[in-house]
C-alpha positions in Angstrom: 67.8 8.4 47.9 69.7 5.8 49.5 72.9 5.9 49.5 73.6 9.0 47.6 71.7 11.6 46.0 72.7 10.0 42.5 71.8 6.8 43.5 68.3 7.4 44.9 66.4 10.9 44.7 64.7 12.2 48.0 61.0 12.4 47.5 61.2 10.5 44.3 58.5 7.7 45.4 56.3 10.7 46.7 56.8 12.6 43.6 55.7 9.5 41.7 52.0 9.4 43.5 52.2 12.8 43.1 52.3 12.8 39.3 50.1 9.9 39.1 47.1 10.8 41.1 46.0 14.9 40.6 44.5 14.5 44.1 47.8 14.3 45.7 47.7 17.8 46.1 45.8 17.9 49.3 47.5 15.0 51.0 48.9 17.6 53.5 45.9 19.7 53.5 43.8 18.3 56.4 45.3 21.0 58.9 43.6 24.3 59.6 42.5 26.3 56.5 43.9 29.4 58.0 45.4 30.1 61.3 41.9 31.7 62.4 40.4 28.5 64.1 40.7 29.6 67.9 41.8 27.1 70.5 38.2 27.1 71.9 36.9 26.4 68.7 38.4 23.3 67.8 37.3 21.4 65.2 36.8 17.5 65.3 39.5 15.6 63.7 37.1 14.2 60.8 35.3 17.4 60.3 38.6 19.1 60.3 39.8 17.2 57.4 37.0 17.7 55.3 36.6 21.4 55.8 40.4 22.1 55.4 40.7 20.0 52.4 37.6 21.4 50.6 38.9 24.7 51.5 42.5 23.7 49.7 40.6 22.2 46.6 38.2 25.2 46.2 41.7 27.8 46.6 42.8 26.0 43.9 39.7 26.1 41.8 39.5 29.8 41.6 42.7 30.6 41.1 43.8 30.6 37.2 47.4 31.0 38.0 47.3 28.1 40.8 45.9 25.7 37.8 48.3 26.7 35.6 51.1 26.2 37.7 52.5 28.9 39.2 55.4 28.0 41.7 55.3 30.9 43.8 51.5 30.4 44.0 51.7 27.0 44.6 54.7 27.3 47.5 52.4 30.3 49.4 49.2 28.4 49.1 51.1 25.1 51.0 53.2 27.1 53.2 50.1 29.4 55.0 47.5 27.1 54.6 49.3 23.5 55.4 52.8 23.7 57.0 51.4 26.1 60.1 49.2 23.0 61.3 51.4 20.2 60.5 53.5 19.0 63.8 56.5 19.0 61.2 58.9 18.9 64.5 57.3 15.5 65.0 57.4 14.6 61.3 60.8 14.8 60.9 62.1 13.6 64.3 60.0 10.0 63.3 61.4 10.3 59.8 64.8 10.3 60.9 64.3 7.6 63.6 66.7 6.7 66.5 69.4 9.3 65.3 67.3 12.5 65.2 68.3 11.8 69.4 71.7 12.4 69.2 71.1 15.3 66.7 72.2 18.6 68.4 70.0 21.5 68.6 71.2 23.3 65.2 71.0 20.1 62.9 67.9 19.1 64.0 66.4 22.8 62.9 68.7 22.3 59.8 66.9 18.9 59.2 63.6 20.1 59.5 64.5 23.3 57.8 65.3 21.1 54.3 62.5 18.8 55.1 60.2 21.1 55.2 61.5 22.6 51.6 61.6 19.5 50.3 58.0 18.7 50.9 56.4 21.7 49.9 58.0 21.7 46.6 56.6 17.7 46.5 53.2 19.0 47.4 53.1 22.4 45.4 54.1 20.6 41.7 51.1 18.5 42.5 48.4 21.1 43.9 48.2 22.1 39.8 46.7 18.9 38.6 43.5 19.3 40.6 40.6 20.0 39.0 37.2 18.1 39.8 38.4 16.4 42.7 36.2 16.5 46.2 36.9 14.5 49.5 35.1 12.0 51.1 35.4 11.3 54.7 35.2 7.5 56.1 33.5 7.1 59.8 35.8 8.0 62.5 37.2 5.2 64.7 38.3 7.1 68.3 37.2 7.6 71.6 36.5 11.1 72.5 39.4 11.0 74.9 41.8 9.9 72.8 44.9 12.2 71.4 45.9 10.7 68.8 44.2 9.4 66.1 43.5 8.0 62.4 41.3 9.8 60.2 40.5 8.0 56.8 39.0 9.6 53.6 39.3 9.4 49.6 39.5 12.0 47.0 37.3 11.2 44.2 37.3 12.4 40.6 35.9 11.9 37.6 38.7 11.2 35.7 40.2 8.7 38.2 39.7 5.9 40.8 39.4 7.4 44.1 42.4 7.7 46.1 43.0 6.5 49.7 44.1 9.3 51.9 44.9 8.9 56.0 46.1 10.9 58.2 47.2 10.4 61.8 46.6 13.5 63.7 47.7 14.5 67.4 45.7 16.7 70.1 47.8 19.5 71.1 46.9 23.0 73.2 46.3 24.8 69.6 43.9 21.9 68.3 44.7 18.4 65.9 47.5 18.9 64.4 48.6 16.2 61.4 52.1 14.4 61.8 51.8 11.6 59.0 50.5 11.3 55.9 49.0 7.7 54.0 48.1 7.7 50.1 47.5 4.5 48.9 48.5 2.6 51.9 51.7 4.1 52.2 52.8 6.2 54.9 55.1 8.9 54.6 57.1 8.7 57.9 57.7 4.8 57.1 59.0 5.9 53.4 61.2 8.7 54.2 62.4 7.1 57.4 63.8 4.0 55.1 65.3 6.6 52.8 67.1 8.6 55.3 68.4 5.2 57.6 71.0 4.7 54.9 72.2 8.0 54.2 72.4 8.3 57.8 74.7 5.4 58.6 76.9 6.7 55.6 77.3 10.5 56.0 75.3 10.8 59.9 73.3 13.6 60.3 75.3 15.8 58.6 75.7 14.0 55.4 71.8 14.0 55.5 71.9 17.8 55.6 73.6 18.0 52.7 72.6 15.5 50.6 68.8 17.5 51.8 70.2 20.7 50.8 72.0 19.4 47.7 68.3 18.4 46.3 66.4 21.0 47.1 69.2 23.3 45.4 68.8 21.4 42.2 64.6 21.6 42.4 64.9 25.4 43.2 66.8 25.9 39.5 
């Protein structure tokens, strides 16, 4: 990704934890299972995670055509069950760093508009490796007045070592919403914003539109 879209692929060292650990698939799944959850009835960060990605897991479980593969299955299942509760204005804004300040109104919904696709085709190639995976949460650090907070767990399987999955999560109006992602001790703001700095400082904000656009073009083919 850096530099150019030859030199360096966006997502690539996502897509390479991705293909490596099956369990990938519900790194962005700790948000609300469905859009049901009232404001009144807000879960607990931990206990939010663990019902949202069991509910992601079992979806996948009992549908053939989600194991299999399908990619308009796959896309539907991420983008009603994980992209509503992820604060993916926040996601990108700390991806893109400093810059994303002197973005004006239309790139920045262009940014987050490619972002967005390019993560959800990440996420959705992944979701068809699951199979015997379940979650496992890890004690909750936080004070009940805090609003923003960690929230560990593992997927374990079978067929592989567990996998370390963290996400931070804020407090908002509508409940805890996830804004980064960490599998395997790597954090997906950190990674992309290290991507995009270069591309940035070589085509500005625009450049990072396209080159965006340019690869989620070639995945959509």
């Amino acid at each position: 990704m850096i530099g150019s879209i030859r030199a360096y692929d966006f997502g690539a060292g996502v897509r390479r934890l991705a293909t490596r650990f099956a369990a990938l698939a519900v790194v962005l799944g700790a948000g609300l299972a469905t859009s049901a959850v009232r404001a009144d009835d807000v879960l607990a960060p931990d206990a939010l995670v663990k019902k949202v990605s069991n509910d992601v897991l079992d979806a996948i479980r009992a549908d053939k055509s989600l194991q299999t593969g399908d990619p308009a299955k796959l896309q539907s299942l991420v983008d009603t069950k994980v992209m509503p509760v992820v604060d993916f204005e926040r996601m990108t804004q700390l991806s893109v760093g400093r810059p994303w300040r002197g973005a004006t109104p239309e790139q920045r919904d262009a940014l987050a508009k490619e972002f967005r696709t390019l993560l959800i085709r990440t996420y959705s190639g992944a979701m068809a490796q699951v199979r015997d995976h379940h979650v496992e949460m890890k004690p909750l650090r936080a004070a009940p007045t805090d609003t923003e907070v960690v929230v560990r767990s593992q997927i374990v399987s079978s067929s592989s070592d567990p996998i370390q999955l963290d996400y931070r999560l804020e407090k908002k109006p509508e409940g805890w919403r996830i804004f980064d992602v960490n599998v395997l001790g790597v954090w997906l703001i950190e990674t992309y914003r290290s991507q995009f700095k270069t591309e940035i400082e070589q085509g500005g904000i625009d450049g990072l539109i396209k080159s965006l656009a340019q690869r989620n073009a070639t995945n959509a083919k």
